[in-house]
C-alpha positions as a printed NumPy array, in Angstrom:
array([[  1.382,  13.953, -11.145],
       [  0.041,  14.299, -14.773],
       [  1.961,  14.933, -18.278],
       [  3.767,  18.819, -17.036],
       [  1.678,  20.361, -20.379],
       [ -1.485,  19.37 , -18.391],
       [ -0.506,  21.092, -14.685],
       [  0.319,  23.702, -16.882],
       [ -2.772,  24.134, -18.961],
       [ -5.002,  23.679, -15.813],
       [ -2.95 ,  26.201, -13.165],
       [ -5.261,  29.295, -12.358],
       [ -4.847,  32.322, -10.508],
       [ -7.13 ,  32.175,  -7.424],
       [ -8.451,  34.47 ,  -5.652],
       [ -9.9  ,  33.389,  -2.631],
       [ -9.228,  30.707,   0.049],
       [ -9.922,  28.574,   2.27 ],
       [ -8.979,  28.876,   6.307],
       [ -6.905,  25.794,   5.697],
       [ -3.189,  24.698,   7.51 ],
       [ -0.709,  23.465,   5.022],
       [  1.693,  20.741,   5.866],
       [  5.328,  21.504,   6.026],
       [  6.12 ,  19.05 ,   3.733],
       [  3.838,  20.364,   0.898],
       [  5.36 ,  23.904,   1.429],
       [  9.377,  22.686,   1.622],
       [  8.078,  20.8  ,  -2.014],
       [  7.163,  24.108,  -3.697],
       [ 10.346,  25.758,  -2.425],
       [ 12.571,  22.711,  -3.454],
       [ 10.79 ,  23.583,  -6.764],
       [ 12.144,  27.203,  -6.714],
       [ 15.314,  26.499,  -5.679],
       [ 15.747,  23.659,  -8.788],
       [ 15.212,  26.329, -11.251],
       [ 17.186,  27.956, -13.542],
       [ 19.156,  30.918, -13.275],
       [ 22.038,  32.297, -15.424],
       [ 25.243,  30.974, -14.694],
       [ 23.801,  28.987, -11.868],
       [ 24.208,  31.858,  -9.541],
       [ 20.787,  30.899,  -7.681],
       [ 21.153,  34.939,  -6.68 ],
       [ 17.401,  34.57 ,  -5.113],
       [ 15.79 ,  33.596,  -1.342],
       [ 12.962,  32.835,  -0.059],
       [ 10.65 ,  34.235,   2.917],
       [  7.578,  32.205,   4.054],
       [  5.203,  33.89 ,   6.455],
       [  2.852,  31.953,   8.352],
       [  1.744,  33.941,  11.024],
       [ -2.077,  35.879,  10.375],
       [ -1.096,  39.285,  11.449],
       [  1.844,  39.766,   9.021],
       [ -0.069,  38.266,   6.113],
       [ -2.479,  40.887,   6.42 ],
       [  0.321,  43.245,   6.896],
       [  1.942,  42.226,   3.622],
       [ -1.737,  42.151,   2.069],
       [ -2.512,  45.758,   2.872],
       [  1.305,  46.354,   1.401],
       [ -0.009,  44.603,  -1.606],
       [ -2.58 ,  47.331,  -2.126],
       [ -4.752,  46.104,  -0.268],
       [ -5.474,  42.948,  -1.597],
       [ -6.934,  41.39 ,   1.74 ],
       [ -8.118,  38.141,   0.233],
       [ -4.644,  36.65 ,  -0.166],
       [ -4.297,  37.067,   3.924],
       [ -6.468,  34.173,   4.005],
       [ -3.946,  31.974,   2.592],
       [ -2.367,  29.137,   3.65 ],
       [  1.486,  30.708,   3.461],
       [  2.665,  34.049,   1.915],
       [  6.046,  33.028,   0.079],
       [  8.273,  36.451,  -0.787],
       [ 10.991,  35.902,  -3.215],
       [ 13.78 ,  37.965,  -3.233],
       [ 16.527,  38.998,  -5.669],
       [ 20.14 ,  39.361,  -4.665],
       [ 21.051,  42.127,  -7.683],
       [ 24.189,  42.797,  -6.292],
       [ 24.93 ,  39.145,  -7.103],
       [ 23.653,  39.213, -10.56 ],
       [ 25.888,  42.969, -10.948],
       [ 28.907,  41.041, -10.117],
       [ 29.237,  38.129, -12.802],
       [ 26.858,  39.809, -15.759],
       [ 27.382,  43.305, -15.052],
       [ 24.317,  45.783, -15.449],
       [ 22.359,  43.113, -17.89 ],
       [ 23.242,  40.457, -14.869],
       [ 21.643,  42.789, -11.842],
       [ 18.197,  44.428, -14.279],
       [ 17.508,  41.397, -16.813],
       [ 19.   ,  38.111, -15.728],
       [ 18.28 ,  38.581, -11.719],
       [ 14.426,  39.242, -12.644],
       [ 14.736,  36.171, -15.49 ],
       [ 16.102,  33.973, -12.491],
       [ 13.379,  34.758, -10.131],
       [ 10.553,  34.509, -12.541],
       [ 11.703,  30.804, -13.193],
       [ 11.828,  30.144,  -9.697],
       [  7.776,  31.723,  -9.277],
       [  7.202,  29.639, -12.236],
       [  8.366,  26.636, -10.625],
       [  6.647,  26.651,  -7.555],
       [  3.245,  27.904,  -9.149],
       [  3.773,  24.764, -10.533],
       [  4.891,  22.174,  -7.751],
       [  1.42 ,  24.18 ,  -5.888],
       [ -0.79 ,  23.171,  -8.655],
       [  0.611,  19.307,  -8.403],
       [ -0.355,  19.571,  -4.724],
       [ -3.356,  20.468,  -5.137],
       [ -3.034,  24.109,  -4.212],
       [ -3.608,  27.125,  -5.387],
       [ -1.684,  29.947,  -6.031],
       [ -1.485,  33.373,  -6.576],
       [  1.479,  35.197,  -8.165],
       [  1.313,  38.934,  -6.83 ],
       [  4.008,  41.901,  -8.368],
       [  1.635,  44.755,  -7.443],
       [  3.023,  45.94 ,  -3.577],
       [  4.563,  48.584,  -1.978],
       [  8.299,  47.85 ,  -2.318],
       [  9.419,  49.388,   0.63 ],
       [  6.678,  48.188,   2.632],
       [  7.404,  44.783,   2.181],
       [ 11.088,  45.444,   3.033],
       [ 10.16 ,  46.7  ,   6.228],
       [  7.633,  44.139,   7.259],
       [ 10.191,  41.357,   6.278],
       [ 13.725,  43.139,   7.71 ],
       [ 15.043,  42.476,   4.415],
       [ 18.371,  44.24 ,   3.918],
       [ 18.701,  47.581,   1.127],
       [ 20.804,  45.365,  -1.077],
       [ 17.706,  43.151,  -1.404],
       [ 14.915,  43.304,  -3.697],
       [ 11.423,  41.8  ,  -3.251],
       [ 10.41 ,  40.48 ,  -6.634],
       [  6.691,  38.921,  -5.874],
       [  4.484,  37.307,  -3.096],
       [  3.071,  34.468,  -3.769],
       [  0.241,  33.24 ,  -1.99 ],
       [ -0.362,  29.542,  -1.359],
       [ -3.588,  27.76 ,  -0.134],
       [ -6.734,  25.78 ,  -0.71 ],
       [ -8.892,  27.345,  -3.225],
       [-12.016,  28.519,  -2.582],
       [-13.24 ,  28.017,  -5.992],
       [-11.191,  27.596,  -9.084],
       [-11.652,  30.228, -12.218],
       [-12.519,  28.797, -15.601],
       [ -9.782,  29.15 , -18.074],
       [ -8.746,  32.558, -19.645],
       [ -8.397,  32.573, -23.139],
       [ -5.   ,  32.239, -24.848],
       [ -4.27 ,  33.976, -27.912],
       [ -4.021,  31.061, -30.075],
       [ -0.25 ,  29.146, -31.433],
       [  0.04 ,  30.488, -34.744],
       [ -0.594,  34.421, -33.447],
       [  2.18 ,  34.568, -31.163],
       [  5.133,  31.923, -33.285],
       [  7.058,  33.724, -35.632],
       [  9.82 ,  31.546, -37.84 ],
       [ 13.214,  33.084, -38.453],
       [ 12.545,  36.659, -38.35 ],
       [ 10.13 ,  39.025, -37.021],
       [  6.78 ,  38.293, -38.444],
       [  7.009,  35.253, -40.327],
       [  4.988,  32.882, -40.797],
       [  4.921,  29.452, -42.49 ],
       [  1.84 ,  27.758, -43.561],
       [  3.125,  24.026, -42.884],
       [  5.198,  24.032, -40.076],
       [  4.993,  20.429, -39.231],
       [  5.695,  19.386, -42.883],
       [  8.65 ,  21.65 , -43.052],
       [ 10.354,  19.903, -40.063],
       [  9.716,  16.53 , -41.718],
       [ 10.939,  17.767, -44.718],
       [ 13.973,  19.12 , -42.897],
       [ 14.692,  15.896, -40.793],
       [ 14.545,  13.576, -43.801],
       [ 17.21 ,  15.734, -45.523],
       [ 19.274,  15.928, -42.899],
       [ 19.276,  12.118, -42.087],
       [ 20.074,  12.011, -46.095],
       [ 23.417,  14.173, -45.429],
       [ 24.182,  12.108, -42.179],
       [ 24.098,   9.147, -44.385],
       [ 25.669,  10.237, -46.814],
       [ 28.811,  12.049, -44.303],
       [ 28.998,   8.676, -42.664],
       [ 29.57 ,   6.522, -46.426],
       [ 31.831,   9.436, -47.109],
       [ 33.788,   8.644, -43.109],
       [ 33.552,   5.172, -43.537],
       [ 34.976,   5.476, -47.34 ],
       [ 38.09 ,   7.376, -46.406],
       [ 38.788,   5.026, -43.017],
       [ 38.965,   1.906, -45.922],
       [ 41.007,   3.359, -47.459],
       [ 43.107,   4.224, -44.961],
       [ 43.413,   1.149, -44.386],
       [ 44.348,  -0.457, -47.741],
       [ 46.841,   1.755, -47.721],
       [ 48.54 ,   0.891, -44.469],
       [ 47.656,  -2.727, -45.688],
       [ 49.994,  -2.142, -48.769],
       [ 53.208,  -0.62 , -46.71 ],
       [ 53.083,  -3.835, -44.539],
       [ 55.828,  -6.394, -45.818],
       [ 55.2  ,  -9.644, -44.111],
       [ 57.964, -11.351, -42.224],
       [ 58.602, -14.34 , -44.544],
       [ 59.04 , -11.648, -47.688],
       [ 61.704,  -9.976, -46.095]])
């Protein structure tokens, strides 16, 4: 596995694959990877249902819109949200923001652990909610949040462009912008290891003297 910048730089979105099996063990890896990520107050409020079998891939591909192509996949992963679970420790914020936050981190993570593998990926939002419910028995209280389609690529996009750093970093407040960020940091870090210095002369000042102090109360035995 290479520096996590680089997986991360080279991950695509593909779009077609390859009739290939996948192992068990590489697809346990990418859902150990989901399961590892974050999610507010640890509440892990998310599962996971892999779909091998050819007949309900293309079922969940024509719930998809009709995005057939993804059928040919290895596995079809569908992540699901608990909301209820998210309602009951954050409240309304916990079941609409932090449930979606939490599952998006776990997609994240096993886009990743794919890419590592070797294997493609496909991150799909665009279905037929109910649909996909039905196909996969999954309970009213549940909500699908994305398929994600795992396999061997076909052939691998070339990279879409990326607005560059400096358009999309702000520094403090909304639209601000700082010409040298790097020398600002260094000029930050060298004043604050002056302060540090100077807090721990300061510390180290007060504890000798402290210590004369006690020094001078102390009447030794033969002076008594």
């Amino acid at each position: 596995m290479g520096d996590i910048l680089d997986i991360i730089k080279s991950r695509r979105t593909i779009k077609y694959y390859l009739p290939k099996f996948i192992s068990w063990e590489n697809v346990s890896r990418i859902l150990d990877a989901g399961r590892h990520a974050p999610s507010s107050g640890n509440i892990q409020n998310w599962k996971f249902i892999v779909v091998f079998e050819h007949d309900q891939k293309q079922a969940l591909a024509k719930a998809a819109y009709e995005q057939y192509d993804i059928a040919m996949a290895g596995v079809l992963i569908v992540v699901c949200a608990e909301p209820e679970k998210g309602e009951r420790y954050y409240g309304m914020r916990g079941e609409r923001l932090y449930t979606v936050q939490n599952c998006a981190a776990a997609i994240q993570n096993m886009l990743l652990e794919a890419h590592s593998l070797d294997l493609g990926t496909t991150w799909i939002g665009a279905f037929d909610e109910e649909e996909v419910k039905s196909l996969c028995k999954i309970p009213p209280e549940i909500r699908p949040q994305a398929i994600i389609a795992v396999g061997y690529p076909k052939d691998v996009p070339p990279k879409p462009p990326k607005y560059p750093l400096e358009t999309v970093v702000y520094f403090h407040r909304w639209r601000n912008k700082m010409r040298d960020p790097a020398k600002y940091m260094a000029d930050i870090s060298t004043i604050l290891a002056r302060k540090a210095g100077n807090v721990k002369q300061s510390l180290q000042g007060a504890a000798q003297s402290v210590v004369d102090k006690v020094k001078e109360k102390v009447v030794p035995e033969d002076k008594k």
